[in-house]
PDB file of the backbone (N, CA, C, O) and the ligand in Angstrom, with CONECT records:
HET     ZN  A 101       1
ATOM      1  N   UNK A   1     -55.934   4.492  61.172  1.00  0.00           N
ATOM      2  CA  UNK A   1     -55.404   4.834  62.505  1.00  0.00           C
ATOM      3  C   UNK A   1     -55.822   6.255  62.871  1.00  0.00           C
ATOM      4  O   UNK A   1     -55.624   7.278  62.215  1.00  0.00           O
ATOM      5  N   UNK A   2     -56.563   6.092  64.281  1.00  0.00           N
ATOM      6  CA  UNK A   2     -56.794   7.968  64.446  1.00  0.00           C
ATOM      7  C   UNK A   2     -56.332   7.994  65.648  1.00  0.00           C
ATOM      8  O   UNK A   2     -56.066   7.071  66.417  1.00  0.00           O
ATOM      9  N   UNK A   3     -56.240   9.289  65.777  1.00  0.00           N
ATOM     10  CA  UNK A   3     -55.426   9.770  66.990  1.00  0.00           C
ATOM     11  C   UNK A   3     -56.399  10.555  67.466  1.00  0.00           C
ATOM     12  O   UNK A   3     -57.458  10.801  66.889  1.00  0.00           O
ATOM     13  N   UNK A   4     -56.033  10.976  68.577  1.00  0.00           N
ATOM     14  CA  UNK A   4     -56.913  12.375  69.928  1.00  0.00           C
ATOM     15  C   UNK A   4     -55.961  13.113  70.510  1.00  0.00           C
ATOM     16  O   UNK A   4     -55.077  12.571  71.174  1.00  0.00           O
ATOM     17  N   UNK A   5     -56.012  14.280  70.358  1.00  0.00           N
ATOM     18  CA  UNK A   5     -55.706  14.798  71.484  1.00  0.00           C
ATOM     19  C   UNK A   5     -56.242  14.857  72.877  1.00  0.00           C
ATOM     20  O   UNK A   5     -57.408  15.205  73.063  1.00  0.00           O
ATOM     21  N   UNK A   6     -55.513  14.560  73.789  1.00  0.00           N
ATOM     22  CA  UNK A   6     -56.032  14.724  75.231  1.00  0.00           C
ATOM     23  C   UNK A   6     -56.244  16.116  76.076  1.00  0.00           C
ATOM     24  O   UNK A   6     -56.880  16.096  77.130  1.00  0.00           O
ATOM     25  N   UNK A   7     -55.661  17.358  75.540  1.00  0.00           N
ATOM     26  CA  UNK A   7     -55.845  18.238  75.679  1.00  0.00           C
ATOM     27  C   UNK A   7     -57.111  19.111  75.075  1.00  0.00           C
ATOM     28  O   UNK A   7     -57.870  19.661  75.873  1.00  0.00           O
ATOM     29  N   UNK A   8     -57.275  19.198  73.994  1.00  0.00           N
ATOM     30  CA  UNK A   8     -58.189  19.961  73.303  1.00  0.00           C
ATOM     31  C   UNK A   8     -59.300  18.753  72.745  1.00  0.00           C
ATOM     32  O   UNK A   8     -60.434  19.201  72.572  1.00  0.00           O
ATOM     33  N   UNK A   9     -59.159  17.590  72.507  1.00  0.00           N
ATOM     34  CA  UNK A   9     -60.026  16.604  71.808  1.00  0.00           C
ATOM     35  C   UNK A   9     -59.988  16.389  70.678  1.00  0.00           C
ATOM     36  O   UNK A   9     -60.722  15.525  70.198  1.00  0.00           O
ATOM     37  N   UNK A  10     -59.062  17.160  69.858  1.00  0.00           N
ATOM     38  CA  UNK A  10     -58.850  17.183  68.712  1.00  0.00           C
ATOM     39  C   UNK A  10     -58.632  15.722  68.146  1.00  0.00           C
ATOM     40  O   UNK A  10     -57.796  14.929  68.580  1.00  0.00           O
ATOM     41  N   UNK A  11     -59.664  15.454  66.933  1.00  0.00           N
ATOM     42  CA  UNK A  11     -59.658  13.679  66.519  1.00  0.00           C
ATOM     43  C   UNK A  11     -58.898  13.944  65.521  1.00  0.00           C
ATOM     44  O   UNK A  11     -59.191  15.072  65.125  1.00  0.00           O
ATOM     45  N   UNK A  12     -57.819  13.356  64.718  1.00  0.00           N
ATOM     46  CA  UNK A  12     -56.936  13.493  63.615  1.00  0.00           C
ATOM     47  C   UNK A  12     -56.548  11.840  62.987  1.00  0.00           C
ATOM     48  O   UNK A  12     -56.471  10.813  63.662  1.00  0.00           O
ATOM     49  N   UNK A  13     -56.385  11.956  61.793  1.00  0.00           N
ATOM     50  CA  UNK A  13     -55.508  10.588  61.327  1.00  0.00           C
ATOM     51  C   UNK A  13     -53.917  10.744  61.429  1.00  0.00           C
ATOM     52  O   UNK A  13     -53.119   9.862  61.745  1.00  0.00           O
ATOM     53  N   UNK A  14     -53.649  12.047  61.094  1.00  0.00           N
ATOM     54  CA  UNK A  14     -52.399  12.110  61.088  1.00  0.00           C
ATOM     55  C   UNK A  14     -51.986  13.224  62.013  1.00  0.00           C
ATOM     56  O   UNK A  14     -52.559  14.269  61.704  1.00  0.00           O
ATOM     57  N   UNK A  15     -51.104  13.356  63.142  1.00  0.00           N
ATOM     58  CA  UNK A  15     -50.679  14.140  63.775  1.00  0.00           C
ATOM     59  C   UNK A  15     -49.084  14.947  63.484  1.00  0.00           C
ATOM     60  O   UNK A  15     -48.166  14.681  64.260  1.00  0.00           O
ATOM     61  N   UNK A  16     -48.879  15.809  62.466  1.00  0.00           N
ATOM     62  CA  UNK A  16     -47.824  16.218  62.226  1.00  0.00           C
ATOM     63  C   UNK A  16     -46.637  16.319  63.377  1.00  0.00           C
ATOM     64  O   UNK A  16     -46.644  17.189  64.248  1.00  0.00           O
ATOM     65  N   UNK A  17     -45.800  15.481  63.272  1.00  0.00           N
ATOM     66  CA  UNK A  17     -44.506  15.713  64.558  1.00  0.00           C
ATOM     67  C   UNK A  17     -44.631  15.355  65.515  1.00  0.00           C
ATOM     68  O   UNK A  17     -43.841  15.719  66.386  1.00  0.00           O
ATOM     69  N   UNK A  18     -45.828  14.348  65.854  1.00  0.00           N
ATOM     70  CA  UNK A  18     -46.066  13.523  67.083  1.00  0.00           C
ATOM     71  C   UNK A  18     -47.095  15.126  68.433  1.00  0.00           C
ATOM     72  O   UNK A  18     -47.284  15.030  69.645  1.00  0.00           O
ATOM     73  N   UNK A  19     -47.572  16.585  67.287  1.00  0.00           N
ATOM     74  CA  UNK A  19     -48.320  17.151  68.262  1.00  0.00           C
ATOM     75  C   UNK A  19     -49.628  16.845  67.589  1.00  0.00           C
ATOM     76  O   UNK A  19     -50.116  16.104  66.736  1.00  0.00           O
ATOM     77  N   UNK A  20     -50.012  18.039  68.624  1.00  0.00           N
ATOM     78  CA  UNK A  20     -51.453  18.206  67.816  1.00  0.00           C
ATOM     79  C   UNK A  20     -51.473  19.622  66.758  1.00  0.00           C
ATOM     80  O   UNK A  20     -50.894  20.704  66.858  1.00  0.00           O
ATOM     81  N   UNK A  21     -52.127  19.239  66.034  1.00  0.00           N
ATOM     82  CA  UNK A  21     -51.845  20.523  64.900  1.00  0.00           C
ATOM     83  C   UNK A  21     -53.339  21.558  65.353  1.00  0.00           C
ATOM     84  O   UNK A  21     -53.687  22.330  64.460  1.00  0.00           O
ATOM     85  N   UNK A  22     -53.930  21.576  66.266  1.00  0.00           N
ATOM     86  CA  UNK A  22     -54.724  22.289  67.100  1.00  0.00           C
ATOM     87  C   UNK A  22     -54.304  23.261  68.017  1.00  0.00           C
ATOM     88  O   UNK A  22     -54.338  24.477  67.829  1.00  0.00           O
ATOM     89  N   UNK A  23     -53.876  22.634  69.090  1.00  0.00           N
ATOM     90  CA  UNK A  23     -53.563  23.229  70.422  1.00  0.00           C
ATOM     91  C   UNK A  23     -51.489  22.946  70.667  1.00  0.00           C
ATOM     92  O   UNK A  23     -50.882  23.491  71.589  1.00  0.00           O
ATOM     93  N   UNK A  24     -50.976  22.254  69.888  1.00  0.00           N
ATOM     94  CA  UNK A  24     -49.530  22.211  69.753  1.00  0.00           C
ATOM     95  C   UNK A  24     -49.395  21.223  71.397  1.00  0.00           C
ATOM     96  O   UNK A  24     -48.711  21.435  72.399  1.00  0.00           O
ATOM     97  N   UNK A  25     -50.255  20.268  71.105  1.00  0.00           N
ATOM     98  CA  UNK A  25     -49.886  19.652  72.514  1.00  0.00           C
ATOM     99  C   UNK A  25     -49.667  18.341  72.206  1.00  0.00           C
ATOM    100  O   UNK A  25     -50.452  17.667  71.539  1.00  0.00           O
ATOM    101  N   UNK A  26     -48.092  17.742  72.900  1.00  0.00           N
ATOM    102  CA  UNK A  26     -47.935  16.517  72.330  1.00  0.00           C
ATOM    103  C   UNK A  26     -48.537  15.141  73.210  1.00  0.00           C
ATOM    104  O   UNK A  26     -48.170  13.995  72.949  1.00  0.00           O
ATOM    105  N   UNK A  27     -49.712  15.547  74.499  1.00  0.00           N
ATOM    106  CA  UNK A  27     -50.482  14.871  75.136  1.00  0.00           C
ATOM    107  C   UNK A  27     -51.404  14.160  74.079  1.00  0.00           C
ATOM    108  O   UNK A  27     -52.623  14.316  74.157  1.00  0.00           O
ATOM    109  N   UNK A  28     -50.812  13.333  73.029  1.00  0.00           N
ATOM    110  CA  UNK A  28     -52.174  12.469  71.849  1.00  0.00           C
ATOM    111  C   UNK A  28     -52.314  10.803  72.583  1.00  0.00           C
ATOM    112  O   UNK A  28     -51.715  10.237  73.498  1.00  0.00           O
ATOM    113  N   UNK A  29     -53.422  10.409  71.652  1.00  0.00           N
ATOM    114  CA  UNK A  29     -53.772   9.307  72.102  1.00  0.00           C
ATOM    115  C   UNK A  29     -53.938   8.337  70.875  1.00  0.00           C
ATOM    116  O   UNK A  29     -54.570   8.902  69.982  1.00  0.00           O
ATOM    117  N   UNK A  30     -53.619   7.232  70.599  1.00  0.00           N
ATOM    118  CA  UNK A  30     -54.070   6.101  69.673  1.00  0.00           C
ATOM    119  C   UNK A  30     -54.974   5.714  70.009  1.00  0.00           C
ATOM    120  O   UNK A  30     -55.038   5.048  71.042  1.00  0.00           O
ATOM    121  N   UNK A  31     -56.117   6.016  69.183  1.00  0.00           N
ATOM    122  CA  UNK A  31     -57.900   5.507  69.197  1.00  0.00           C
ATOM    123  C   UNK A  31     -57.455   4.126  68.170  1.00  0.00           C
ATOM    124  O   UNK A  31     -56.477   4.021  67.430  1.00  0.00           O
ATOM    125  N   UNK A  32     -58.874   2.871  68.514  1.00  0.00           N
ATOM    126  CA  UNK A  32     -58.799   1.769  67.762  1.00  0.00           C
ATOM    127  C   UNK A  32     -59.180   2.240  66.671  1.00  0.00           C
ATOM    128  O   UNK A  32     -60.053   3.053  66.365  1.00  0.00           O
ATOM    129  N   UNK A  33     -57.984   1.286  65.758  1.00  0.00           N
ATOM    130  CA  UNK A  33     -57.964   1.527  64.361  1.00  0.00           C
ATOM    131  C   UNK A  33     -59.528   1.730  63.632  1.00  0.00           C
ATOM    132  O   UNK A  33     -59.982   2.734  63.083  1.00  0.00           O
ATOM    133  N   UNK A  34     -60.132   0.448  63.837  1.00  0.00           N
ATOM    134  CA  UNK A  34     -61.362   0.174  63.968  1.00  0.00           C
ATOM    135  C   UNK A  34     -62.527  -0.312  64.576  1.00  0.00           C
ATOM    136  O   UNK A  34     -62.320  -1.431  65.044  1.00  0.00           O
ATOM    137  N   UNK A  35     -63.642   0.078  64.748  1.00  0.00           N
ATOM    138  CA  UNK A  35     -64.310  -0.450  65.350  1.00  0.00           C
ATOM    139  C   UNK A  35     -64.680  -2.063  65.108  1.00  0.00           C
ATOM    140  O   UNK A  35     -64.978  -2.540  64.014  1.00  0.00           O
ATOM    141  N   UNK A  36     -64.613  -2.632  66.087  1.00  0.00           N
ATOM    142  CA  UNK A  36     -64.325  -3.942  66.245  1.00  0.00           C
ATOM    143  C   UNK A  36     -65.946  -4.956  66.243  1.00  0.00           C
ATOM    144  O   UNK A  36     -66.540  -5.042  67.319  1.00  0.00           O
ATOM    145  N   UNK A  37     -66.451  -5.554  65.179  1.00  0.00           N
ATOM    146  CA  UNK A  37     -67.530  -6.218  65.748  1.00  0.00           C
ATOM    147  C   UNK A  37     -67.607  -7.093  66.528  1.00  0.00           C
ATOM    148  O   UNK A  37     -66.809  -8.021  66.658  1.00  0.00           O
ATOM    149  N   UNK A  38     -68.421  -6.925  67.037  1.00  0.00           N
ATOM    150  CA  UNK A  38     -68.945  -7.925  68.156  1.00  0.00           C
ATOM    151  C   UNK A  38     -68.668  -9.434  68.174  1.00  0.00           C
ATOM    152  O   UNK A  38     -68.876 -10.271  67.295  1.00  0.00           O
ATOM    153  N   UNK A  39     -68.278  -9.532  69.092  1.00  0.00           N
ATOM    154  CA  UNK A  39     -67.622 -11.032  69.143  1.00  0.00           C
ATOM    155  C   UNK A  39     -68.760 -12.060  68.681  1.00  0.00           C
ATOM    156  O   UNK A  39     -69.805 -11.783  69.271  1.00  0.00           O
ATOM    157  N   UNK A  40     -68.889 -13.045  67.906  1.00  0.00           N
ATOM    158  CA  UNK A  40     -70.278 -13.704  67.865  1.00  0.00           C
ATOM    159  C   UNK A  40     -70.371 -14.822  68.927  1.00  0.00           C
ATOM    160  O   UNK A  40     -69.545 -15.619  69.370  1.00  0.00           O
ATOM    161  N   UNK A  41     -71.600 -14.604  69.157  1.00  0.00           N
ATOM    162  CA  UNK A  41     -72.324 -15.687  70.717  1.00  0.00           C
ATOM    163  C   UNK A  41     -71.873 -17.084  69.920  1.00  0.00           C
ATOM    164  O   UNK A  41     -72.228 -17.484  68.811  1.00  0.00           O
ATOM    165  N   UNK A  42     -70.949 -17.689  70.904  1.00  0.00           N
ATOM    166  CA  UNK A  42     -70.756 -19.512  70.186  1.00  0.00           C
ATOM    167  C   UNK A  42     -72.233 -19.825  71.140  1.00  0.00           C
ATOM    168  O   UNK A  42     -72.511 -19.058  72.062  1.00  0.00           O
ATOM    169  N   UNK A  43     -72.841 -20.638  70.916  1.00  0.00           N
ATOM    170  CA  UNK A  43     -73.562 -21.395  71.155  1.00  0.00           C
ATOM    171  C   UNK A  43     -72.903 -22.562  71.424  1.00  0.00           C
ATOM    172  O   UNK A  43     -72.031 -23.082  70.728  1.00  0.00           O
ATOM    173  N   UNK A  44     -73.523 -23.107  72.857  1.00  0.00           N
ATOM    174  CA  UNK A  44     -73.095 -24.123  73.133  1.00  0.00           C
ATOM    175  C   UNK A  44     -74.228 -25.434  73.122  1.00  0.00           C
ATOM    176  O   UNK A  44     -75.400 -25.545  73.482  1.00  0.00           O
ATOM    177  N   UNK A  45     -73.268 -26.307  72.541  1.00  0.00           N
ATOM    178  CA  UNK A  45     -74.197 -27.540  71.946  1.00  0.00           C
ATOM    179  C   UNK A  45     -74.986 -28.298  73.119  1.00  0.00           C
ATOM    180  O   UNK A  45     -76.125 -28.760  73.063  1.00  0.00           O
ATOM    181  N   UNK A  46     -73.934 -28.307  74.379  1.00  0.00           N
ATOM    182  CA  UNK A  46     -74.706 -28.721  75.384  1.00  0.00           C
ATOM    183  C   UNK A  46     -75.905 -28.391  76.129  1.00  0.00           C
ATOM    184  O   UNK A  46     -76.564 -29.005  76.968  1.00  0.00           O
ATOM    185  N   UNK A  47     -76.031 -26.931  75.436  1.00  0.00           N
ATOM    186  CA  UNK A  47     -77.765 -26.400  76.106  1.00  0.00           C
ATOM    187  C   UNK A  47     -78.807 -26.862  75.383  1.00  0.00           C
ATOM    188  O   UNK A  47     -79.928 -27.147  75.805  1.00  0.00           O
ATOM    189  N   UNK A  48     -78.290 -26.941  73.989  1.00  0.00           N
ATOM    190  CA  UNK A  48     -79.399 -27.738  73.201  1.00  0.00           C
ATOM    191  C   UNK A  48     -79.389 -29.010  73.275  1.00  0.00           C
ATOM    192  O   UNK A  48     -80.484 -29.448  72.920  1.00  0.00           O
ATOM    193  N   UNK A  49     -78.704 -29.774  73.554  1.00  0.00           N
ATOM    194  CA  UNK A  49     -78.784 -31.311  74.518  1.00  0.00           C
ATOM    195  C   UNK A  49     -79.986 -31.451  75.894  1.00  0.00           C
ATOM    196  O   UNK A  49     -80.918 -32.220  76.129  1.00  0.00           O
ATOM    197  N   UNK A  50     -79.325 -30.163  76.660  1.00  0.00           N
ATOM    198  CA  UNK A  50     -80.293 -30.400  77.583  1.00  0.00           C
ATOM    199  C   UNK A  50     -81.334 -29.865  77.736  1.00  0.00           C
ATOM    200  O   UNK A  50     -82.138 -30.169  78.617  1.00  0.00           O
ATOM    201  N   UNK A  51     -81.521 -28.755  76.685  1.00  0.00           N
ATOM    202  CA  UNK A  51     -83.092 -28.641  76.641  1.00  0.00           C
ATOM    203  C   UNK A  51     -83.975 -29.847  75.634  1.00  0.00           C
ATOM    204  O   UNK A  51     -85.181 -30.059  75.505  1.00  0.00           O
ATOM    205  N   UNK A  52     -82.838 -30.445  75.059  1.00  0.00           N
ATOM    206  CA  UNK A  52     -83.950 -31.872  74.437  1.00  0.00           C
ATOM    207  C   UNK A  52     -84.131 -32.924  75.671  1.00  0.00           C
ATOM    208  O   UNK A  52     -85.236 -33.378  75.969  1.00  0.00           O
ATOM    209  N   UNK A  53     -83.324 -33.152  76.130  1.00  0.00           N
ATOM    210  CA  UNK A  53     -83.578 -33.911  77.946  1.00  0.00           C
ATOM    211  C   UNK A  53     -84.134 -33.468  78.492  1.00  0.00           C
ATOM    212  O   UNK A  53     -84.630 -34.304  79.247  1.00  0.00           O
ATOM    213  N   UNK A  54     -84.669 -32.057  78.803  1.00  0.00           N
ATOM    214  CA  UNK A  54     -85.680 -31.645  79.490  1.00  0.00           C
ATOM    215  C   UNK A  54     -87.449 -31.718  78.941  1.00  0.00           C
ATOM    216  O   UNK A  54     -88.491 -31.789  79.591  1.00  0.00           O
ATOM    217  N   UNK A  55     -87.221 -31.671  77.710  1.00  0.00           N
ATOM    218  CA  UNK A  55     -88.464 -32.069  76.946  1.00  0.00           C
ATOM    219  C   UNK A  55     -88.434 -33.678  76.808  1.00  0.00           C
ATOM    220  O   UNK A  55     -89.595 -34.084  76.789  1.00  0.00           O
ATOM    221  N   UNK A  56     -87.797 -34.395  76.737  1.00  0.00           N
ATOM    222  CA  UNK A  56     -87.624 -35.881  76.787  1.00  0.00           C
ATOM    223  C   UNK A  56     -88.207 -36.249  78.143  1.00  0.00           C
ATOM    224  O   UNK A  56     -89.155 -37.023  78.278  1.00  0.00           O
ATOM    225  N   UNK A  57     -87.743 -35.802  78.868  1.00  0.00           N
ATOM    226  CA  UNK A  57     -88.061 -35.745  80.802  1.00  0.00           C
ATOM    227  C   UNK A  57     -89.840 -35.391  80.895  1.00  0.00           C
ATOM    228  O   UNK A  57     -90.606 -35.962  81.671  1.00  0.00           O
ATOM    229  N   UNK A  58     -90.149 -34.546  80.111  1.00  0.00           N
ATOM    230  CA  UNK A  58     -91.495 -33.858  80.486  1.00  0.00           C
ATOM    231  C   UNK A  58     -92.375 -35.347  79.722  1.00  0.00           C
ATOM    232  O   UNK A  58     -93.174 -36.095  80.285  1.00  0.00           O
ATOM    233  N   UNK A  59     -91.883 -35.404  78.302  1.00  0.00           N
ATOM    234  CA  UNK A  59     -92.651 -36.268  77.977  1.00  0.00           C
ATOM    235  C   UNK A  59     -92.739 -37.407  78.667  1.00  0.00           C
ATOM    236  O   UNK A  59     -93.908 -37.719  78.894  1.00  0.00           O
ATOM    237  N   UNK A  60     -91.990 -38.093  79.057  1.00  0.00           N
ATOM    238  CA  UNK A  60     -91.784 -39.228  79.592  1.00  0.00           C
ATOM    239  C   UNK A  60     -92.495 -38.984  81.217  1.00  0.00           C
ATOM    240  O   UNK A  60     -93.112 -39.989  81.569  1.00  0.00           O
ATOM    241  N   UNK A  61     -92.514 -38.014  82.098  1.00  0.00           N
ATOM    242  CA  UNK A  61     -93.616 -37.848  82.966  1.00  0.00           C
ATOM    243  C   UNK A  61     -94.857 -37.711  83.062  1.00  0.00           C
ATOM    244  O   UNK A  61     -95.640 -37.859  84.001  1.00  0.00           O
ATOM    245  N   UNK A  62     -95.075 -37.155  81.089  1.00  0.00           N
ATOM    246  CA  UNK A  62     -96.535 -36.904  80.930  1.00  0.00           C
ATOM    247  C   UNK A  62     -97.339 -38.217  80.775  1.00  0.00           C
ATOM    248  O   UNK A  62     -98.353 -38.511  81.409  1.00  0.00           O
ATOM    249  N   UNK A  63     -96.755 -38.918  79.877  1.00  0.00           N
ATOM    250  CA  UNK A  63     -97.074 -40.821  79.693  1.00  0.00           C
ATOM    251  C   UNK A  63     -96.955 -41.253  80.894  1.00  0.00           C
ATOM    252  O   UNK A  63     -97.748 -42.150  81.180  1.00  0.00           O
ATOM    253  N   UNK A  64     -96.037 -40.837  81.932  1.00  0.00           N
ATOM    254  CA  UNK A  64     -96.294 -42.235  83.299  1.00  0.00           C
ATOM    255  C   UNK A  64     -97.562 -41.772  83.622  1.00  0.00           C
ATOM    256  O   UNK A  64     -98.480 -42.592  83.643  1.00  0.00           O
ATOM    257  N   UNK A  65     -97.843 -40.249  83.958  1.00  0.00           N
ATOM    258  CA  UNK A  65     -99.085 -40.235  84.257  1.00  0.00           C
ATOM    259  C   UNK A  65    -100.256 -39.677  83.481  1.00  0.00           C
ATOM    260  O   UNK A  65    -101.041 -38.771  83.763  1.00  0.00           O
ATOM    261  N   UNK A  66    -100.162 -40.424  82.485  1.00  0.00           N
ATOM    262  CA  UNK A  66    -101.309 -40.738  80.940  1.00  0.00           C
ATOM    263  C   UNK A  66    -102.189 -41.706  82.501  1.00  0.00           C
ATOM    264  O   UNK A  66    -101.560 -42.311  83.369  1.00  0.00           O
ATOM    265  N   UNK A  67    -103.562 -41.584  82.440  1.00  0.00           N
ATOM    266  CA  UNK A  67    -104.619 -42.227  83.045  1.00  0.00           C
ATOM    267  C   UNK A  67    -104.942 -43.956  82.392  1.00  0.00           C
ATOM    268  O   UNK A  67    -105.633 -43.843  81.379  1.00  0.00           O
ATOM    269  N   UNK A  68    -104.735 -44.942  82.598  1.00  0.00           N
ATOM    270  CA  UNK A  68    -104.864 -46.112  81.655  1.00  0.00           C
ATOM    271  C   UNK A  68    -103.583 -46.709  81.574  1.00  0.00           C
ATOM    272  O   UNK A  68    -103.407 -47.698  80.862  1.00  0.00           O
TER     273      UNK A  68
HETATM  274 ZN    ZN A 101     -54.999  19.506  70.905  1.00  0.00          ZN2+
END
């Protein structure tokens, strides 16, 4: 857990007495605990459906117009 001061910027884990042990200002802030990774991309199954229908589609236009 880190904290900030909003006054001076002071970054701290622990803020003695709810100030800042910098500037004695009890203007602090709760920064995220941690940095948070990145949400992961779901992939959706239906784009890879329809990019096989779209290649299914091409082929199947390329054979109607195959010559013969
Ligand atoms: Zn401060």
């Amino acid at each position: 857990m880190t904290y900030q001061c909003l006054t001076c910027s002071y970054k701290g884990v622990f803020f003695k007495g709810g100030v800042c042990p910098a500037c004695g200002s009890a203007n602090i802030k709760q920064l995220a605990s941690s940095t948070k990774p990145p949400a992961p991309k779901v992939r959706k199954p239906y784009m890879l459906l329809f990019a096989c229908a779209l290649w299914l589609y091409l082929l199947v236009e390329i054979v109607r117009k195959w010559p013969g």
